[in-house]
N, C-alpha and C positions, 0 to 999 in steps of 0.2 A: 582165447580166440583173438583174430586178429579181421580187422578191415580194411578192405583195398576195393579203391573205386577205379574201375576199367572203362576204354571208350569213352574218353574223358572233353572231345572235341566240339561238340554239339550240344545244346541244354546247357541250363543253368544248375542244375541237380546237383554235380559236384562242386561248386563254389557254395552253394549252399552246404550241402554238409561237412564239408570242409570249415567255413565258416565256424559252422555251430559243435565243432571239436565233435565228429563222428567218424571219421577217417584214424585209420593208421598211416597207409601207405598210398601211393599214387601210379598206377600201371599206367606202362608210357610205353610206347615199340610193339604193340599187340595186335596184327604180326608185323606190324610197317611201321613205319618212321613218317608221319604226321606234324609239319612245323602246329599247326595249333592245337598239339597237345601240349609241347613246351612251351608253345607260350602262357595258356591257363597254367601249368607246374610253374612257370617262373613268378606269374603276375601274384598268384599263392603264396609263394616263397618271399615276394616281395612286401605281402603284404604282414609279413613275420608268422607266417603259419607252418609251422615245422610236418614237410612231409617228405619221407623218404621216397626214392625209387626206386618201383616194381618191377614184372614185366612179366610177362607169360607165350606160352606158344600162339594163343586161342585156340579157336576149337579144330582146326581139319590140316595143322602141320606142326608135326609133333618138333620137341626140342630146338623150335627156329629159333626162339628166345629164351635167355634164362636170368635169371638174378642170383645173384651170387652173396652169400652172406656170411660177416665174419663174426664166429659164436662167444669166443674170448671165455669159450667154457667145453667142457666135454659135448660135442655132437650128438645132439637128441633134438627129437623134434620141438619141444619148448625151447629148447637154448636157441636156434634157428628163428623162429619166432619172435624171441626177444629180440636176437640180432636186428631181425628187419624193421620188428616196430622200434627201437633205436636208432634207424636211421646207418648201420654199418655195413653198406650194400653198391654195389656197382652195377649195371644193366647191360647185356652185354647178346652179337648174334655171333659171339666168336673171341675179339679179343679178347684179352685180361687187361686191367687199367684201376690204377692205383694212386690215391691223392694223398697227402701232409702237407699237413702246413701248421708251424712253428710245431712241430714233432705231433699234431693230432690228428685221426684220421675221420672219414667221415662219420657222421653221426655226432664228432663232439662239438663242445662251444668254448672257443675263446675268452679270454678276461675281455672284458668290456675296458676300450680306453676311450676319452674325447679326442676328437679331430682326427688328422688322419696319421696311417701307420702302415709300415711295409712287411709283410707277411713272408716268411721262406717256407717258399713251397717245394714240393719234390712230387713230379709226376713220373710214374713207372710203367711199364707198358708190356705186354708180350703178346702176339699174334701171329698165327700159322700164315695166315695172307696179311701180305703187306699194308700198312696202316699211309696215310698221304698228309693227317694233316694231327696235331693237336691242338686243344682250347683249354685255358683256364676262364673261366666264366663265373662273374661278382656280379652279383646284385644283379641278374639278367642280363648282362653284356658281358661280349667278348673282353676279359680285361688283357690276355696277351695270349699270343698264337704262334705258331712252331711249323713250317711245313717241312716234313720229313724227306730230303732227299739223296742223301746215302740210303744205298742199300739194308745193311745191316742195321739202321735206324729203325726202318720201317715194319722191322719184325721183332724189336726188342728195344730197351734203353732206360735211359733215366733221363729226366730233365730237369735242375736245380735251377730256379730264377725267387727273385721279389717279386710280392705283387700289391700293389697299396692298395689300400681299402680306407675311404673316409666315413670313420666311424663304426657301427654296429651294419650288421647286413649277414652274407653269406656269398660261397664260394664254391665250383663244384671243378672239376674235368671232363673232358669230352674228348673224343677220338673217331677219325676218318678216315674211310680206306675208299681206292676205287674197283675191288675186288668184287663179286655178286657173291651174295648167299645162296640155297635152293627155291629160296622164294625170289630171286631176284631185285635182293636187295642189299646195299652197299654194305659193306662191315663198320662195324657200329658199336662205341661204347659210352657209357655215364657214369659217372658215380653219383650216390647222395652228396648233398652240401655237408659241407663245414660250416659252423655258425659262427661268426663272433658276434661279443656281448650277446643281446639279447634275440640278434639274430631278424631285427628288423631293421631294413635304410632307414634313411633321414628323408624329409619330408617331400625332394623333387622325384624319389620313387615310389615311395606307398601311397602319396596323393592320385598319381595316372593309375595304380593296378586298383584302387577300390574304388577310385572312379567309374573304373572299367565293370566291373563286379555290380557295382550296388546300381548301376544305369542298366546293367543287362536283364537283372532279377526285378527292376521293376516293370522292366519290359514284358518279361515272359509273365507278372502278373498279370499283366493286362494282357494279354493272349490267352491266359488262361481263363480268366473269367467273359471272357467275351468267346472264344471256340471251345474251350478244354472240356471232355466230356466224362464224364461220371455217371456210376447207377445210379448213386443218390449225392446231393447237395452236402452231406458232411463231408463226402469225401475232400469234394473242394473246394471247402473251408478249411480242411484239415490240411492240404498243399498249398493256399495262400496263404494261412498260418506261418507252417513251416519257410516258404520263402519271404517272406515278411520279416520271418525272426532273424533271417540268414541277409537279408538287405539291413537290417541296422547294425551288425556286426559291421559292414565294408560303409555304410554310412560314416558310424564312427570312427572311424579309422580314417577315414578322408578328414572328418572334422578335425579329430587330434592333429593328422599331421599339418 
């Protein structure tokens, strides 16, 4: 089996299990395109928590969304599963969109070097409606950006560049169109990250993302015990518990870095 936490903008719920290694994957674009879901998937990312992207239709518009996964074995529904919980996956309401970088695609990890290092990447693309912009996107920022304005670009191509990386971190693609879906929403694609080394920054990024993490879950402890309602009193002990265990994970990790 595999687990994928959806609706991921609100609550503390998924940094917590996240945290606490209960997740597979991370559904992102379900049916809309939400900046604070990417920024909880990135601030996760940043804090070297390895998770792929998802995506689904939801429930009342069929096929708006789909994830795409590469099996590297005969087509079966295990083999599809492995792919995703691997991390070998693009998200997409339309394009196709395709990362490398130094010959790996996503899902894998880098050798680990010290300092910093220029990575050749190769982003590939194909889209029935026109695409407007591309991203390669490190460690949660924009690292280098392409806006497509030939025609023929904007529905196909390849893009070969460098892209430095200081140190250990991760790396994903993204793509923009200003075309509408049937839900009225722009055309849209991700890939999972690329890791190198161990697939976490250095310490001026993971310090602000568990900052962010272990201040919000003590928050929501103290909302929960002061409103949170329950049949009975284990139950919520058993959710302070749990978000308790999930706030020393993002504790630690601020401490370390």
């Amino acid at each position: 089996g595999i687990v994928i936490w959806c609706h991921n903008g609100h609550g503390v719920e998924a940094p917590v299990a996240a945290g606490l290694g209960k997740l597979d994957a991370f559904n992102l674009f379900d049916p809309c395109w939400k900046d604070l879901e990417y920024d909880i998937w990135y601030r996760l990312l940043n804090c070297g928590i390895r998770l792929p992207a998802s995506t689904g239709s939801d429930w009342f518009i069929c096929s708006n969304n789909r994830v795409y996964v590469q099996t590297e074995e005969a087509f079966t529904y295990e083999s599809w599963l492995r792919g995703l919980q691997a991390g070998r996956t693009f998200i997409t309401n339309g394009p196709a969109l395709f990362l490398e970088a130094d010959g790996e695609s996503p899902g894998a990890c880098l050798d680990s070097r010290s300092g910093a290092r220029k990575l050749s990447v190769r982003v590939e693309w194909s889209s029935h409606y026109p695409l407007r912009r591309l991203e390669v996107v490190g460690n949660g920022e924009v690292a280098e950006s392409r806006v497509l304005v030939e025609e023929a670009d904007q529905r196909e191509g390849v893009w070969e560049l460098g892209v430095e990386m200081d140190g250990d971190g991760w790396l994903a693609a993204r793509a923009y169109g200003e075309a509408r879906d049937s839900f009225m929403q722009s055309v849209y694609a991700h890939t999972s990250p690329i890791y190198v080394g161990s697939g976490m920054p250095g310490e001026a990024v993971v310090k602000p993302a568990a900052s962010f993490f272990a201040r919000d879950i003590e928050e929501a402890s103290e909302n929960i015990s002061r409103s949170g309602r329950f049949t009975q009193d284990e139950q919520r002990e058993e959710v302070l518990h749990l978000f308790e265990e999930g706030r020393k994970v993002y504790a630690r990790l601020k401490t370390r870095a």
